[in-house]
FISEBA-749506 format. One record per residue: z, y, x of N, C-alpha, C in turn; residue in one letter; residue number from 1. Coordinates in Angstrom, 3 decimals, always signed. Layout:
// residues N
Z, Y, X, Z, Y, X, Z, Y, X, A, NUM $
...
***
This chain:
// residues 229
+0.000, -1.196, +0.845, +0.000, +0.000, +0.000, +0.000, +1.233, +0.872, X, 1 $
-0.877, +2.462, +0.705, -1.034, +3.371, +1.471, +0.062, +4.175, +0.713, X, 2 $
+1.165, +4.873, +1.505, +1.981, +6.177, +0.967, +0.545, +7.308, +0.885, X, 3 $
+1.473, +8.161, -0.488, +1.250, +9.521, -0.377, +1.204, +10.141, +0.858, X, 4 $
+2.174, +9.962, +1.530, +2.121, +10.590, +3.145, +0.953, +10.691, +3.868, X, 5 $
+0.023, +9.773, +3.676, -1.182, +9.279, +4.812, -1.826, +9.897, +4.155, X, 6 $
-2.558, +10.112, +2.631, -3.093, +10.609, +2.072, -3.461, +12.280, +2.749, X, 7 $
-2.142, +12.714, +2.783, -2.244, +13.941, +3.189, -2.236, +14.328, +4.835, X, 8 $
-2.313, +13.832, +5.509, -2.481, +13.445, +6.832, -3.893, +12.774, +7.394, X, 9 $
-4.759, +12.295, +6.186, -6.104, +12.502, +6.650, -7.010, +13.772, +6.485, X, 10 $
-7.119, +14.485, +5.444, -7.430, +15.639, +5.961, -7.287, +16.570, +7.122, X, 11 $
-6.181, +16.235, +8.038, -5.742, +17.159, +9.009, -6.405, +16.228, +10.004, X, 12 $
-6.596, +15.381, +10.062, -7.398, +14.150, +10.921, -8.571, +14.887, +11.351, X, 13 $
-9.357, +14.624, +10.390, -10.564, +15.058, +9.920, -10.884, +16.519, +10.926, X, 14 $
-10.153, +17.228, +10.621, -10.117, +18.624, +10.570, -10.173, +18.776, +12.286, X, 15 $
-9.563, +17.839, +12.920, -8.843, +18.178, +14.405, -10.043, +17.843, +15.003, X, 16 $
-10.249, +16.508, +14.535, -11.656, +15.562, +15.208, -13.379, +16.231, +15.311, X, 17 $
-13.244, +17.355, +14.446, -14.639, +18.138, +13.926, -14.374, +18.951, +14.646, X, 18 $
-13.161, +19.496, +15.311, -13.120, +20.825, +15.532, -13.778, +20.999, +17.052, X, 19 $
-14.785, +22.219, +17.942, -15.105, +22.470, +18.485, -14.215, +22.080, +19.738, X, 20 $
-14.281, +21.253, +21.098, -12.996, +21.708, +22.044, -13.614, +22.473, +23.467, X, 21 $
-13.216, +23.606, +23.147, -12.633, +24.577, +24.129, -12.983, +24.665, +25.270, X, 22 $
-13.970, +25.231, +26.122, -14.402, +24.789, +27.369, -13.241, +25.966, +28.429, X, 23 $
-13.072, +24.752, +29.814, -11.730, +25.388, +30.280, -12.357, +26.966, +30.854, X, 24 $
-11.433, +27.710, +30.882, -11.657, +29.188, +31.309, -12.036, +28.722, +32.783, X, 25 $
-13.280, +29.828, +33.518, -13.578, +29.642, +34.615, -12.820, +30.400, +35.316, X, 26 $
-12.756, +29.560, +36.915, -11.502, +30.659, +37.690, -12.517, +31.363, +38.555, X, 27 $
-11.659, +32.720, +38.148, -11.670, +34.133, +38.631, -12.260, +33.801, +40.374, X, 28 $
-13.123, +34.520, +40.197, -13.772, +34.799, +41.615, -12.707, +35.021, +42.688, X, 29 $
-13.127, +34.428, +44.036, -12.210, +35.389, +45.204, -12.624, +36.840, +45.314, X, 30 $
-11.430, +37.396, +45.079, -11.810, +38.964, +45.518, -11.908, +39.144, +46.924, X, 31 $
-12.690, +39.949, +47.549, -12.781, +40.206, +48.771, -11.481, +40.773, +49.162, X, 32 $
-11.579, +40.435, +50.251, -9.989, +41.070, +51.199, -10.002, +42.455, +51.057, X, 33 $
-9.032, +43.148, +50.633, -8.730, +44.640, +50.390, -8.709, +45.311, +51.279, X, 34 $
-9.226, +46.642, +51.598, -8.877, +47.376, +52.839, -8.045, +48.258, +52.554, X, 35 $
-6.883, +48.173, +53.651, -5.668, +48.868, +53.552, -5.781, +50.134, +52.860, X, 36 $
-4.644, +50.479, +52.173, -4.274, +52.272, +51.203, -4.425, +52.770, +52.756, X, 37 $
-5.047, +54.281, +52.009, -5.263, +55.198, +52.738, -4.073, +55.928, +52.899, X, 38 $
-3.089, +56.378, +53.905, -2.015, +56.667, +54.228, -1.558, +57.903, +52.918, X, 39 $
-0.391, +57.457, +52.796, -0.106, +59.230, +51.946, +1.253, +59.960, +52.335, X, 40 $
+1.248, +61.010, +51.897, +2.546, +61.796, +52.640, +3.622, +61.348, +51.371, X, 41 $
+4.903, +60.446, +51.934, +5.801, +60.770, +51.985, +7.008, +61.535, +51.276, X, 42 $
+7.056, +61.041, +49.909, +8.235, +62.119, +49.397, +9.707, +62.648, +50.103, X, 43 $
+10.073, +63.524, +50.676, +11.426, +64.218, +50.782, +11.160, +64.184, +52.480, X, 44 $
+10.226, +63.733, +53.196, +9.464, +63.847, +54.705, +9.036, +65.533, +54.747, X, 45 $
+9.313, +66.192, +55.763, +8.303, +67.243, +56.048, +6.986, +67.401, +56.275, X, 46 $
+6.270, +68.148, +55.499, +4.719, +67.771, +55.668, +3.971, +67.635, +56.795, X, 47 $
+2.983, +66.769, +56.724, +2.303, +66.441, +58.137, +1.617, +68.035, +58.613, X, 48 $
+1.577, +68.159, +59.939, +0.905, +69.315, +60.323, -0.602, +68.933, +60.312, X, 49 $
-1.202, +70.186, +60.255, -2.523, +70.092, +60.410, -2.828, +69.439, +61.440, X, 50 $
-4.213, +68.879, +61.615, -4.863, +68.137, +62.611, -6.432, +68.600, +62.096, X, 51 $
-7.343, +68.277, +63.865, -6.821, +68.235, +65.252, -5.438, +69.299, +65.724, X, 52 $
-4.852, +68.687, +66.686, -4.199, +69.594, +67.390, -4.170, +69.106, +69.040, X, 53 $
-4.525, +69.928, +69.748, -4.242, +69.220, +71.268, -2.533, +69.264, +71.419, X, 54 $
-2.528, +68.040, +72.315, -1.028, +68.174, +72.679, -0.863, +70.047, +74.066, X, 55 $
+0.250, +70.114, +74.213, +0.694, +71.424, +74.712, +0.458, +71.159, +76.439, X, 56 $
+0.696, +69.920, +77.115, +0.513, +69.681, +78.284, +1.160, +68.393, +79.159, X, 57 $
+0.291, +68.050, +79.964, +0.303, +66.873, +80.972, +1.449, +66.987, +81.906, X, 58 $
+2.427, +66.224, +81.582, +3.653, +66.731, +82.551, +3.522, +66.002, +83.750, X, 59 $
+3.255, +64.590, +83.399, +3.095, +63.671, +84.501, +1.481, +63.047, +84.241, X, 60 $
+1.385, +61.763, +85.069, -0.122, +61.113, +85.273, -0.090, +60.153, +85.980, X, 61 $
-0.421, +59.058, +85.870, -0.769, +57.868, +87.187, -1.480, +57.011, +86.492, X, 62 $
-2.231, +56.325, +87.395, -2.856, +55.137, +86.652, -2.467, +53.972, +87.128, X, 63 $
-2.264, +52.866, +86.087, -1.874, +51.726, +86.938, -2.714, +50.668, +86.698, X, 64 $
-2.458, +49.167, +87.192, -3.209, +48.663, +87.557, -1.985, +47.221, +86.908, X, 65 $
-2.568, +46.072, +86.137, -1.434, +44.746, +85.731, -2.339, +43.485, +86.483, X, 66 $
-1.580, +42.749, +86.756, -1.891, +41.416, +87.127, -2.199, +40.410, +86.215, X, 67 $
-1.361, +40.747, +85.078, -1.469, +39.879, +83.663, -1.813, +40.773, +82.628, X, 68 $
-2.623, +40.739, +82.308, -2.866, +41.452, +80.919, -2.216, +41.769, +79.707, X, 69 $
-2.089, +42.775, +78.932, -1.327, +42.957, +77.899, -2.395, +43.402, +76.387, X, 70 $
-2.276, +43.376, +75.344, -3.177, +43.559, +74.095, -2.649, +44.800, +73.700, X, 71 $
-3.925, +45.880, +73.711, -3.556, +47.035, +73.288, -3.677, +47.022, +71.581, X, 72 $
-3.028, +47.142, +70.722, -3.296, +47.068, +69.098, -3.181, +48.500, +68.425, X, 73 $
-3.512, +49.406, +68.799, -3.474, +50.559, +68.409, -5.002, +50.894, +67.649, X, 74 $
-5.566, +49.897, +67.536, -6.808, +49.989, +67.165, -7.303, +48.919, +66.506, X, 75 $
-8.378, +48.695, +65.427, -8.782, +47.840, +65.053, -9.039, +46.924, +66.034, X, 76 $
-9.814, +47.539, +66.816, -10.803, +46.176, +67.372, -9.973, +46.337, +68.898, X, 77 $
-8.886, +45.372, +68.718, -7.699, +45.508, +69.661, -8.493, +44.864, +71.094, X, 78 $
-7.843, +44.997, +72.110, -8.204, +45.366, +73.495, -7.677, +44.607, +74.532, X, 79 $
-7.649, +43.912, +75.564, -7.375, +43.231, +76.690, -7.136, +44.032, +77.561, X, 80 $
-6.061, +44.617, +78.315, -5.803, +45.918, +79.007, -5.382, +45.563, +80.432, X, 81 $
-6.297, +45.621, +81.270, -5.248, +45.237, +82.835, -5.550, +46.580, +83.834, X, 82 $
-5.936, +47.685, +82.977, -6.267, +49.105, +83.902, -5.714, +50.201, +83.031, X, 83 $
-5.434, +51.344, +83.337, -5.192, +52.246, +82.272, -4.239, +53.694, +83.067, X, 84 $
-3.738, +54.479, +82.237, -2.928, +55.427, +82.725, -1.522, +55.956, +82.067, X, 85 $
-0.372, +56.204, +82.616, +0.758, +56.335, +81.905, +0.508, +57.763, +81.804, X, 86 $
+0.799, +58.229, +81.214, +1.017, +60.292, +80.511, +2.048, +60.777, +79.989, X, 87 $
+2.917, +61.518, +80.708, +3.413, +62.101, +80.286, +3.493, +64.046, +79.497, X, 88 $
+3.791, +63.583, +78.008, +2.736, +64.810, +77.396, +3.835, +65.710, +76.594, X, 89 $
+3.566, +66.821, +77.090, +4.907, +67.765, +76.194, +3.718, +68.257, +74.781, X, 90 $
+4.785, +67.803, +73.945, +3.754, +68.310, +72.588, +4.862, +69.028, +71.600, X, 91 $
+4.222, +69.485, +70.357, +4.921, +69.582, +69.229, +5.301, +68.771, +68.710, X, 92 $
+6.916, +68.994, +68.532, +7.894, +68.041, +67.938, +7.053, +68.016, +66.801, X, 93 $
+6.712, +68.788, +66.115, +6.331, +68.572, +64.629, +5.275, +67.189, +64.629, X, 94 $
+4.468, +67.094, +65.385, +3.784, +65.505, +65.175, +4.211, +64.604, +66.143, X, 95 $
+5.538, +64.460, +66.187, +6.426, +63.464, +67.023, +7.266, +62.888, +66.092, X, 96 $
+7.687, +63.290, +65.283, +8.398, +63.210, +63.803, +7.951, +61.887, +63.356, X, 97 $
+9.125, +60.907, +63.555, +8.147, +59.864, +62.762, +8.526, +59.396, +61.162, X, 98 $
+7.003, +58.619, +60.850, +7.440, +58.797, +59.534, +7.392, +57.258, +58.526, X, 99 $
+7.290, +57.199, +57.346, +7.017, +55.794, +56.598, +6.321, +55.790, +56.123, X, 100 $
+4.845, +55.881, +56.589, +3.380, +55.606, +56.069, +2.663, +56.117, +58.201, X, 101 $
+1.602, +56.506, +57.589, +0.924, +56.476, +58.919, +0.836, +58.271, +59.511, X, 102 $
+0.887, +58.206, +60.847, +1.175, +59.314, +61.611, -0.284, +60.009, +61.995, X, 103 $
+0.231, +61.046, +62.010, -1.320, +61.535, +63.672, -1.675, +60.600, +64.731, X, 104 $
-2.795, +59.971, +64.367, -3.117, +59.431, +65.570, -3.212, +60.089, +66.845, X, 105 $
-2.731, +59.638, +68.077, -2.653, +60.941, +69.167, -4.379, +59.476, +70.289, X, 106 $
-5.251, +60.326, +70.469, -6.317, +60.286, +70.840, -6.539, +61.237, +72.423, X, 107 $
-7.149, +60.190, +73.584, -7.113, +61.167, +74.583, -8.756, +59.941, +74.936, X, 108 $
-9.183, +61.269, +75.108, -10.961, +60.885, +74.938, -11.122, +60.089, +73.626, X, 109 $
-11.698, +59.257, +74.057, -12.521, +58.048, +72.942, -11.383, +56.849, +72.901, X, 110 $
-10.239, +56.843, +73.324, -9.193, +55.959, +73.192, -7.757, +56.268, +72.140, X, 111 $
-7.704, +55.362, +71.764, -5.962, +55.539, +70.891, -5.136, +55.396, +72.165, X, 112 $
-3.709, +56.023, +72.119, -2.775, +56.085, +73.073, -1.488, +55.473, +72.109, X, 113 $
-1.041, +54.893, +72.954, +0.120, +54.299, +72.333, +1.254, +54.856, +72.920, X, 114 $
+1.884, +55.286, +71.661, +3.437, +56.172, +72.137, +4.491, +55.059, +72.223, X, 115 $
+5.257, +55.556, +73.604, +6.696, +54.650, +74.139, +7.788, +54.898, +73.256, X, 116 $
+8.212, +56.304, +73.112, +8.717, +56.611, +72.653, +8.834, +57.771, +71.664, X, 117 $
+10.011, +58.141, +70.888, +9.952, +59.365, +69.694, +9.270, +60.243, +70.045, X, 118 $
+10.126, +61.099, +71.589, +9.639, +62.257, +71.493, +10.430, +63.804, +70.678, X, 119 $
+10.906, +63.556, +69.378, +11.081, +64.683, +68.838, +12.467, +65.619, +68.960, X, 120 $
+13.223, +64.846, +69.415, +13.950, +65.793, +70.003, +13.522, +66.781, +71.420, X, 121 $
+12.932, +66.142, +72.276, +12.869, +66.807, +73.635, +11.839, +67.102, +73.763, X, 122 $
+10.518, +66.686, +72.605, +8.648, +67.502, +72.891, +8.362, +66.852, +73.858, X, 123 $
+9.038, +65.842, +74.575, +8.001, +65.205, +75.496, +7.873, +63.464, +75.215, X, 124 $
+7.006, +63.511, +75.266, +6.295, +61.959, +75.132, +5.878, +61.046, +76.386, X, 125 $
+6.089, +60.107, +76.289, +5.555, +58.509, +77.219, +4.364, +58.541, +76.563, X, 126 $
+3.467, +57.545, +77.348, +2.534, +57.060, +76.569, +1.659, +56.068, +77.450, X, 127 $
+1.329, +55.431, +76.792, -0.186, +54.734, +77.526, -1.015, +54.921, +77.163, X, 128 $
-2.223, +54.850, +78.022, -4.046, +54.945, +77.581, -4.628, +54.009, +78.187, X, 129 $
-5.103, +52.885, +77.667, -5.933, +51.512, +78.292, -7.333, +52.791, +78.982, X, 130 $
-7.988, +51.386, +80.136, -9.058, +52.175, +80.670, -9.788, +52.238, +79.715, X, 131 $
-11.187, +52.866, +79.627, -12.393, +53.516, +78.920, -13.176, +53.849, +80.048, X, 132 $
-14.455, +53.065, +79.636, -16.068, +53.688, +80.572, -16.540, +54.322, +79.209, X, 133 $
-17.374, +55.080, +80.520, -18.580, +56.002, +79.551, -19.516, +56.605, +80.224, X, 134 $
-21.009, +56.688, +79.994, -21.841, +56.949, +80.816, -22.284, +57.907, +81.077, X, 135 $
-22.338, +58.468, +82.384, -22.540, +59.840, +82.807, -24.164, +60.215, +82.786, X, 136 $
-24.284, +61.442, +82.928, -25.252, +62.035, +82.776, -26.765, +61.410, +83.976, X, 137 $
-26.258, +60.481, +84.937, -26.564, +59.487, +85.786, -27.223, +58.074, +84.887, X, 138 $
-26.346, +58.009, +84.023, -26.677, +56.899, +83.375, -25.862, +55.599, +83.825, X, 139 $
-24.859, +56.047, +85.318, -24.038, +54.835, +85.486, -22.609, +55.192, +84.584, X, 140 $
-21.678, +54.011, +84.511, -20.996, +53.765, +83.327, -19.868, +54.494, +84.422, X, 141 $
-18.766, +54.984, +84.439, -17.656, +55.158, +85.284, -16.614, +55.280, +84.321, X, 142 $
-15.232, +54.698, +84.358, -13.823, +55.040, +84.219, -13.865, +56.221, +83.672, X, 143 $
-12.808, +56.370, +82.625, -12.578, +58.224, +81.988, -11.616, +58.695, +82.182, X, 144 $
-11.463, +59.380, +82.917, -10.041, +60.117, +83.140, -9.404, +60.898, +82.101, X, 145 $
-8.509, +59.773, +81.602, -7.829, +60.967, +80.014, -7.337, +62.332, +80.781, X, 146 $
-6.835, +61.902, +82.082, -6.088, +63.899, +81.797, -7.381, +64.867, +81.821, X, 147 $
-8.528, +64.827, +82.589, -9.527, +65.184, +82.325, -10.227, +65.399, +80.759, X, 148 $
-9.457, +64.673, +79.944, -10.233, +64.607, +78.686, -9.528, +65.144, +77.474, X, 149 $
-10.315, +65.621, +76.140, -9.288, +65.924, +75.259, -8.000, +65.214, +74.684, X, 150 $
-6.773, +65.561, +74.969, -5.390, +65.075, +74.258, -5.475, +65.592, +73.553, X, 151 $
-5.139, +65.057, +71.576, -5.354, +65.156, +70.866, -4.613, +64.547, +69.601, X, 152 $
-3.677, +65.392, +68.457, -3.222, +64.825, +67.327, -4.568, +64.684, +66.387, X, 153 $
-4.974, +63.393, +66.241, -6.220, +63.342, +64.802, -5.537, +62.959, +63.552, X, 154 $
-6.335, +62.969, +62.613, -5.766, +62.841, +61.547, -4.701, +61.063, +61.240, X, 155 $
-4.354, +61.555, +60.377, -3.102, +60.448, +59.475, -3.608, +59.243, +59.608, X, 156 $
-3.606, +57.911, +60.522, -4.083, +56.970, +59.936, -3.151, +55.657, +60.127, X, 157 $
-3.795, +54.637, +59.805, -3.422, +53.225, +60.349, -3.961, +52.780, +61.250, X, 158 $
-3.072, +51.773, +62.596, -3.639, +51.516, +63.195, -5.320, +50.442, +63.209, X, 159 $
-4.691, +49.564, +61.960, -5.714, +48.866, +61.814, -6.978, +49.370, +61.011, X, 160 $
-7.083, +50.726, +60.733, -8.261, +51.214, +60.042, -8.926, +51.640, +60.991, X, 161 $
-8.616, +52.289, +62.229, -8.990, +52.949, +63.384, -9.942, +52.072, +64.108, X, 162 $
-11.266, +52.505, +64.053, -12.470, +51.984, +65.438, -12.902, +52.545, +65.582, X, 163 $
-13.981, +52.427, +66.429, -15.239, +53.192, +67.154, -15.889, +54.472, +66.452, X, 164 $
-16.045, +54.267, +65.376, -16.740, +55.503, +64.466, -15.562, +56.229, +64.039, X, 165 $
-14.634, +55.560, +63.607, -13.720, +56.477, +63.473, -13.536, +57.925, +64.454, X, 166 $
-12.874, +57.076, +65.719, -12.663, +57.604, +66.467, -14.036, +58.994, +66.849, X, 167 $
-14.986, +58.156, +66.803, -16.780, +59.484, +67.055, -15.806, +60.581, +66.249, X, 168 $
-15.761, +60.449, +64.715, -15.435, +61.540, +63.911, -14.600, +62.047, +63.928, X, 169 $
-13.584, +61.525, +64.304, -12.439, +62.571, +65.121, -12.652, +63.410, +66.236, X, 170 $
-13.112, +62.873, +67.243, -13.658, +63.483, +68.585, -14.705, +64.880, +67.948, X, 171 $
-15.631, +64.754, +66.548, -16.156, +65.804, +66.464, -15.610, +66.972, +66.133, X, 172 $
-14.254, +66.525, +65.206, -13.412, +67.330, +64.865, -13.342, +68.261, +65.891, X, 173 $
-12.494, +67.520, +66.504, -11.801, +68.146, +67.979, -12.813, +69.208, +68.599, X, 174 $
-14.058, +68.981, +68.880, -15.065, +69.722, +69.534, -14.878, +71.080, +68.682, X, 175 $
-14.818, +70.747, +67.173, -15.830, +71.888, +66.167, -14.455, +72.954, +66.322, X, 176 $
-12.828, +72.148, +66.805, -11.655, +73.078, +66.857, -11.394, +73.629, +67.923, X, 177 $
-12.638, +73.284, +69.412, -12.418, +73.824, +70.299, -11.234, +73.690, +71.289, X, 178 $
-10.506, +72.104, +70.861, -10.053, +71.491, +71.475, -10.357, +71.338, +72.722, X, 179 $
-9.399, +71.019, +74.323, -10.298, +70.611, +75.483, -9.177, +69.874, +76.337, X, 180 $
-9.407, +69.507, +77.231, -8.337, +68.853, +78.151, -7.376, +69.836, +78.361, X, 181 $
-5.766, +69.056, +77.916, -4.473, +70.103, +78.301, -4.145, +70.485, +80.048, X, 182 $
-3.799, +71.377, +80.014, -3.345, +71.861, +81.071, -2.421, +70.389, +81.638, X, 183 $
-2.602, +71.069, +83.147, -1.752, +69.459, +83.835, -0.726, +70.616, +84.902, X, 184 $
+0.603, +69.885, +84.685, +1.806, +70.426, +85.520, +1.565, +70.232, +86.952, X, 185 $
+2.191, +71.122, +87.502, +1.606, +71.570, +89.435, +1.978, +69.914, +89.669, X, 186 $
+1.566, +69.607, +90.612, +2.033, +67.804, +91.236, +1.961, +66.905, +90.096, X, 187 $
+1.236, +67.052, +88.722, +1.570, +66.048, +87.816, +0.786, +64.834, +88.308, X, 188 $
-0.135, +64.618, +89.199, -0.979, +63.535, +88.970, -0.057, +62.564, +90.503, X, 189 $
-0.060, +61.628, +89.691, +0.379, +60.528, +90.585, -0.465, +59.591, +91.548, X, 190 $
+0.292, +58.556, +92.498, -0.569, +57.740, +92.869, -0.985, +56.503, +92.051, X, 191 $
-2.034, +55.913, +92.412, -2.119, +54.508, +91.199, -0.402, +53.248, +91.632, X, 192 $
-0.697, +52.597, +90.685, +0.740, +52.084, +90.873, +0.164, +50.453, +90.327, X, 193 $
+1.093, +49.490, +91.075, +0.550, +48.036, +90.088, +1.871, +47.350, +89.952, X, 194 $
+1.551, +46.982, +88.789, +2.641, +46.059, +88.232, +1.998, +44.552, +88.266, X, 195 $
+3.224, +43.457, +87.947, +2.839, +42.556, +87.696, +2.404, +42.228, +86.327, X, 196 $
+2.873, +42.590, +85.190, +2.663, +42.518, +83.707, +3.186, +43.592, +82.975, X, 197 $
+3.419, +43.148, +81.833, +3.557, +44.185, +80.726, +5.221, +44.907, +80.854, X, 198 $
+5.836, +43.859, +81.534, +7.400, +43.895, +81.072, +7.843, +45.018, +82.468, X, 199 $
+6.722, +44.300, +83.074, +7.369, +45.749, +84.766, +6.739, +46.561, +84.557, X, 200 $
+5.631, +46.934, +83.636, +5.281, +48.132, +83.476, +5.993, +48.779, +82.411, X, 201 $
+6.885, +48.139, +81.628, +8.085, +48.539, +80.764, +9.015, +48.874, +81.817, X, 202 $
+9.143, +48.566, +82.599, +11.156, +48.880, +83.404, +10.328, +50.795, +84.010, X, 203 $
+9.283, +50.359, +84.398, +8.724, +51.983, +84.841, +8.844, +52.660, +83.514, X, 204 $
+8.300, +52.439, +82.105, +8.382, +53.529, +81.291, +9.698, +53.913, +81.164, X, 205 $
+10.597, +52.899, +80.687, +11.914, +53.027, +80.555, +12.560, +54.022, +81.483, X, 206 $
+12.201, +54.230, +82.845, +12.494, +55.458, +84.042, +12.136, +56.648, +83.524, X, 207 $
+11.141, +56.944, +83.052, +10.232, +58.241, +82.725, +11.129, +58.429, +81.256, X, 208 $
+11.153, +57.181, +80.154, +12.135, +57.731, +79.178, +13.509, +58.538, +79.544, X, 209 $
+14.735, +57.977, +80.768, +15.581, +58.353, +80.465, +15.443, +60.085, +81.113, X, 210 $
+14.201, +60.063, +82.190, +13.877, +61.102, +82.946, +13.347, +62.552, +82.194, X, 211 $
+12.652, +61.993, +80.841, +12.216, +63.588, +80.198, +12.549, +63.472, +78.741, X, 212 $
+13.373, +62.070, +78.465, +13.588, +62.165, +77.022, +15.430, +61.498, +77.245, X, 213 $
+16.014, +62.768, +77.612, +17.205, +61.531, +78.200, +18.170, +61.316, +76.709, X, 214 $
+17.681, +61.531, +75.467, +19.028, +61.250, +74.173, +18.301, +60.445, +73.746, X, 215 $
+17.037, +59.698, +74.734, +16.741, +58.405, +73.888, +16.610, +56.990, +74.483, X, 216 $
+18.076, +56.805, +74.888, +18.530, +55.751, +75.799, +18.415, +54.153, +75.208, X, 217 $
+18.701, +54.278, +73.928, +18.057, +53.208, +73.031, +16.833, +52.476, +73.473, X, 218 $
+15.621, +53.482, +73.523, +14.365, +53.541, +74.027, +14.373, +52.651, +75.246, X, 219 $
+14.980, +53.753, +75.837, +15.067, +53.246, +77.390, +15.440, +51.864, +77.715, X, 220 $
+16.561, +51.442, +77.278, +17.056, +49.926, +77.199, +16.356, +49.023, +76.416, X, 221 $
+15.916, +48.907, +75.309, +14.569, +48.272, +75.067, +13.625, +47.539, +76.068, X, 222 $
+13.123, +48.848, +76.616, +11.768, +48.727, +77.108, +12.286, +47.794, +78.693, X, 223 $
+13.754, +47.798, +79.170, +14.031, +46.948, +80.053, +14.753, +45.559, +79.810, X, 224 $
+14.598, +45.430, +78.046, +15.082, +44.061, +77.759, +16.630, +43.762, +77.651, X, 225 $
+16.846, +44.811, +77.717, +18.791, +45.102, +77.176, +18.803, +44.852, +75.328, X, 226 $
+19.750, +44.438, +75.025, +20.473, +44.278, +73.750, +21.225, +45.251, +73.630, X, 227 $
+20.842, +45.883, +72.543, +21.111, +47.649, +71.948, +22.928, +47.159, +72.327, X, 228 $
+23.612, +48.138, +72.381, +25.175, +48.349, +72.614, +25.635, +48.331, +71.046, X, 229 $
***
């Protein structure tokens, strides 16, 4: 004997078995890899200064020379560095100021420079500049002498947005502001110097930190592998 129950339970049968099924949703494309936000200023930060700005002047200079190589990353298209020059650069505190998004890139020729330290208390800066060729009016390629060349705050960026064209369009900046190589202090230029790697060419910056930036001893101990106090 069939119940009433079944009775009413074949219609819904019916109903399920006819019904259209559902083709699965297709998955969402890969989106291409995003290129980083464009830096922004900073709520309750003091505003970024204008840029270009040349730095104020070359206190010190040497070039050195590593046995082991170190990776410069101040730039997209990061770098294998076993030549280069240390600089010491008195600038405006105002783009020494650091901040939580991206800074003035500080640019000396066609290279990013990588800052050692703050800087903003004392206006003077560490720094490194990996070597750079470029071809002379000869047509042979030679070494660029940053103190020879424009030092330079460019605009706000990230390191990893920063390459080659970038950099062109900054450098035009600089020209159209009449930017030029900073003045260099009487005796600033040194002899070349060689280290064995990255870490002895740290115990030298760490000297020059406590020497023109001495309230930034922090710095200083760092860069010789001390555990902050």
């Amino acid at each position: 004997m069939i119940s009433s129950s079944t009775f009413l339970l074949l219609p819904l049968v019916a109903t399920l078995q006819s019904a259209p099924v559902a083709a699965p949703a297709a998955a969402p494309e890969r989106q291409a890899q995003a290129r980083p936000e464009a830096p922004r200023q900073v709520e309750g930060m003091p505003k970024t200064p204008a840029t270009p700005a040349g730095v104020v002047e070359v206190v010190a200079a040497f070039p050195f020379v590593l046995d082991a190589p170190y990776e410069h990353d101040m730039r997209k298209d990061k770098r294998t560095v076993t030549r280069g020059h240390v600089l010491v650069l008195r600038c405006d505190p105002a783009y020494l100021l650091r901040r939580q998004t991206a800074e003035p890139v500080l640019l000396a020729g066609a290279e990013t420079v990588e800052r050692i330290n703050i800087g903003f208390d004392s206006g003077v800066l560490v720094a490194l500049v990996p070597e750079s060729k470029a071809k002379g009016e000869d047509g042979v390629e030679r070494a660029v002498d940053p103190v020879a060349s424009p030092i330079y705050f460019a605009t706000p960026e990230l390191p990893e947005r920063v390459d080659a064209a970038w950099i062109a369009a900054e450098a035009a900046k600089a020209r159209n502001a009449g930017i030029t190589a900073p003045a260099l202090a009487a005796d600033g230029r040194g002899a070349e110097q060689r280290f064995a790697d990255r870490d002895a060419l740290n115990r030298a910056l760490a000297d020059l930190v406590d020497r023109h930036a001495p309230t930034e001893g922090e710095c200083a101990a760092a860069l010789r592998g001390m555990p902050p106090r």
